[in-house]
C-alpha positions in Angstrom: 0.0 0.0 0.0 1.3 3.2 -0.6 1.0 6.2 2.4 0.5 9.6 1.5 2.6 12.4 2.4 -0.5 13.3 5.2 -0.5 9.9 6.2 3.1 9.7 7.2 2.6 13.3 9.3 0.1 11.5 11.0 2.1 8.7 12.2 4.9 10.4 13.1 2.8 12.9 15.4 1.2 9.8 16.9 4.8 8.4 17.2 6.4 11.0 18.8 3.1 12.7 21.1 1.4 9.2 21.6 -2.3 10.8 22.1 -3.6 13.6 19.3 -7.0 15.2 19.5 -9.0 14.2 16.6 -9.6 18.2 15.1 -6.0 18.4 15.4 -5.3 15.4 13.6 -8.0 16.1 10.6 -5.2 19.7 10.4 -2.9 16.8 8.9 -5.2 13.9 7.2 -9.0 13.9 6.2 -11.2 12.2 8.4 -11.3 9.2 5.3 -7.0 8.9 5.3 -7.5 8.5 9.4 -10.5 5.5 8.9 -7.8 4.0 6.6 -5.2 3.9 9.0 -7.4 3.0 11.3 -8.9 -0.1 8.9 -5.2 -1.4 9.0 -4.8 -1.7 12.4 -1.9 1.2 12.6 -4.1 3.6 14.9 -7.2 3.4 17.5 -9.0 6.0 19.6 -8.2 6.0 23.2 -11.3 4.9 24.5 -11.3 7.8 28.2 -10.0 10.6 26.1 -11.1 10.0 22.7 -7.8 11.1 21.3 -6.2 9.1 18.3 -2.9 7.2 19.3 -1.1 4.5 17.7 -1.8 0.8 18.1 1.2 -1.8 18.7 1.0 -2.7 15.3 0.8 0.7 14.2 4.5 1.8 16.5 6.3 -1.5 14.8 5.1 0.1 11.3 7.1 2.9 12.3 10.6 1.5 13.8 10.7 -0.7 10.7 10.2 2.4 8.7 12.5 4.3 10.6 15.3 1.8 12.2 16.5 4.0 15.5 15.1 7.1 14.2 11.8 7.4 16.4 11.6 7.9 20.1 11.0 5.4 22.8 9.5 7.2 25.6 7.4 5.7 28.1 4.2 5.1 27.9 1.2 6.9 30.2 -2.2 6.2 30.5 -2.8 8.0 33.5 -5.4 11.0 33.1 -3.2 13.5 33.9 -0.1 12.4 31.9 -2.6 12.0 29.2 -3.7 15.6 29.1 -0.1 17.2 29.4 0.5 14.8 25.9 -2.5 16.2 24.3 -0.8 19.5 24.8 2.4 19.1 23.8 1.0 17.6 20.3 -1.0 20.8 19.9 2.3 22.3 20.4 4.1 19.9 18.1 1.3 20.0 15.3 1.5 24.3 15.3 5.6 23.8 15.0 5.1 21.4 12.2 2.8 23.6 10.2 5.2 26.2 10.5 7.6 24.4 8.5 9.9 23.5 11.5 11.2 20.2 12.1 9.4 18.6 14.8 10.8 15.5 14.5 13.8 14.9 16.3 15.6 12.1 18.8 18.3 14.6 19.8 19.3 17.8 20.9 22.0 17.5 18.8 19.4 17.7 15.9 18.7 21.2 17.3 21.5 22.4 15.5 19.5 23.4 12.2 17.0 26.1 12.4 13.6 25.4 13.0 13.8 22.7 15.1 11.8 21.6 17.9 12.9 18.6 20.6 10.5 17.4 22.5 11.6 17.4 26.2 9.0 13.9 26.7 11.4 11.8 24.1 14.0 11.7 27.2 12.0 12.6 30.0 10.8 8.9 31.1 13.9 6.4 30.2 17.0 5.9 32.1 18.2 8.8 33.6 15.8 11.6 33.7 18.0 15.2 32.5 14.9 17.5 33.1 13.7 16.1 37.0 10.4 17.3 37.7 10.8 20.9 35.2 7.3 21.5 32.9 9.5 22.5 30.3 7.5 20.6 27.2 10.2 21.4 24.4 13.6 23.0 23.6 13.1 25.3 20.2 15.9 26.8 18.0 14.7 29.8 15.8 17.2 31.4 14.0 20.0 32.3 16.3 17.7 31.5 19.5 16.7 28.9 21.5 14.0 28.5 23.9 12.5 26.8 26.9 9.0 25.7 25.6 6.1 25.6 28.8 2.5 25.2 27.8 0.7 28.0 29.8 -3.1 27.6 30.1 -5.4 28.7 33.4 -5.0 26.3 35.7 -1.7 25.2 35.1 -0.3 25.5 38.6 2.9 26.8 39.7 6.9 26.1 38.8 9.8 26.3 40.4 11.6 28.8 38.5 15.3 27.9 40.0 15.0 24.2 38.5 13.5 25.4 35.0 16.2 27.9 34.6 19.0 25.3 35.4 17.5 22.1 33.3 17.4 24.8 30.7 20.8 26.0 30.7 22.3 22.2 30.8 20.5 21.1 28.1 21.0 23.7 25.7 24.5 24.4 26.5 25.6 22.2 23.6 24.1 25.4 21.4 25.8 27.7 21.7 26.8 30.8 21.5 23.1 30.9 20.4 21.1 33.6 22.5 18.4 32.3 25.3 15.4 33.1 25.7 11.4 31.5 26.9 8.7 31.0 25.0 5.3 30.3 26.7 2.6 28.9 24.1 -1.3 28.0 24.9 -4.3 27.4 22.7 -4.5 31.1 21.9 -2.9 34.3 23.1 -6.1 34.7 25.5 -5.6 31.4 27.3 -1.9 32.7 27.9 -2.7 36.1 29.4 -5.2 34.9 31.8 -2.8 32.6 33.0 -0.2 35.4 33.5 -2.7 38.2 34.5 -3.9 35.9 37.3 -3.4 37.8 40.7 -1.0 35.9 43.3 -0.2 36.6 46.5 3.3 37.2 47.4 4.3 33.9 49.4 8.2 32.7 50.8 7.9 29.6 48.6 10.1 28.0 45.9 7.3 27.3 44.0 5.4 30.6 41.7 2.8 31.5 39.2 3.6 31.6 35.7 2.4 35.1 36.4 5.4 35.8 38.6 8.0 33.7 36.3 6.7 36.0 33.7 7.4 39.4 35.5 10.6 38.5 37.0 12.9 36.2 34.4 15.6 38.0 33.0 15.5 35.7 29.8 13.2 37.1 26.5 9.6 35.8 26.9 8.0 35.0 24.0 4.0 33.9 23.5 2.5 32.0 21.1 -0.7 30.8 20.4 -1.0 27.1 18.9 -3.1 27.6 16.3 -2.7 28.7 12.5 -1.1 32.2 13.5 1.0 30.8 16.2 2.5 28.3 13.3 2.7 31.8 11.3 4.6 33.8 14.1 7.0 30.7 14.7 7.7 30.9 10.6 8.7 34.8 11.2 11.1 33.9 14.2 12.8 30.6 12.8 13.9 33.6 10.1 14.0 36.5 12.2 14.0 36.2 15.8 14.9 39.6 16.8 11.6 41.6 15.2 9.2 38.7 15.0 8.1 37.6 18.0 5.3 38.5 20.3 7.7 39.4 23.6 7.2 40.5 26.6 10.3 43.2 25.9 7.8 44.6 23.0 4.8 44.9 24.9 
């Protein structure tokens, strides 16, 4: 059987995210190309969250397409886990429309601009380099890289000290590349109420993405995953400098 060029995006999102929403799959493949992968026994529909993911089958496709060049990471079925997935695919799917290359194993790969790396590829096996940080992704745009968090209401808090340092070590193979954030959500809206969000001042290592917000010294940058988030991240894998929506140029 031959695989279209959609089909193959679809795989490979389901490979490296493990769950995808259906209306963000159907941004890659029709609803007919998903019932045929689907026919063949290469993806199912989660049966709690109704997201698409691949089936056993459907991952063994894959590594014998791509000997050692898809991820391993652990597997989660647990509710929580599940949601913070569907996320970072929302993430992933906006950096692939952009034209960046979402699909890496390696920092290393990070060395080519756009490029996205996916902190969840190395988060669960072996030794853990990112500990208990929310950082979802490392980005490299032009001559910048950034921290990727998903910021939506409700998010809770982060300990800014252990973002900041799992950030540094992992990116210090890039340089002399200039640092900065970039803290996406469904849309620019879900962001701000996140960061607009009152919070009382407390003695505690652990803050609002409100207060990260107002007191890093690093670039913040928002984007909204959706088609002009996956436009803005086009403008800063070209021109980092004057294209992003940053908390210096508000």
């Amino acid at each position: 059987m031959l695989f279209s060029e959609r089909d193959m995006a679809a795989l490979r999102l389901l490979c490296w995210c493990q769950y995808v929403r259906p209306e963000e799959l159907g941004r890659l493949a029709t609803e007919t190309e998903v019932k045929n992968l689907m026919c063949l026994g290469l993806v199912k529909r989660h049966r709690s969250s109704g997201a698409y993911a691949l089936t056993i089958q459907g991952r063994s496709f894959m590594a014998e397409l791509f000997p050692g060049g898809i991820p391993d990471p652990a597997e989660t079925y647990h509710k929580d886990a599940i949601q913070r997935r569907l996320r970072v695919a929302r993430l992933a799917l906006t950096a692939y429309l952009a034209g960046t290359h979402v699909f890496t194993t390696s920092i290393e790969e990070l060395s080519v601009s756009p490029a996205l790396f996916l902190s969840a590829i190395t988060r669960s096996r072996g030794s853990n380099p990112w500990g208990s940080t929310r950082i979802a992704a490392l980005a490299r745009l032009g001559d910048l890289v950034c921290g990727v968090h998903y910021v939506c209401p409700g998010i809770g808090k982060v300990a800014l000290t252990d973002e900041l340092t799992a950030f540094t070590n992992q990116a210090a193979s890039l340089r002399p590349l200039r640092r900065g954030m970039i803290f996406a959500g469904g849309s620019y809206a879900e962001v701000l109420a996140e960061l607009e969000e009152p919070s009382p001042a407390k003695d505690t290592k652990l803050i609002p993405y409100g207060e990260a917000y107002r007191c890093l010294g690093l670039p913040v940058y928002l984007l909204s995953c959706d088609r002009t988030g996956a436009l803005q991240l086009r403008l800063m894998g070209r021109s980092p400098t004057t294209a992003a929506v940053s908390r210096r140029q508000r």
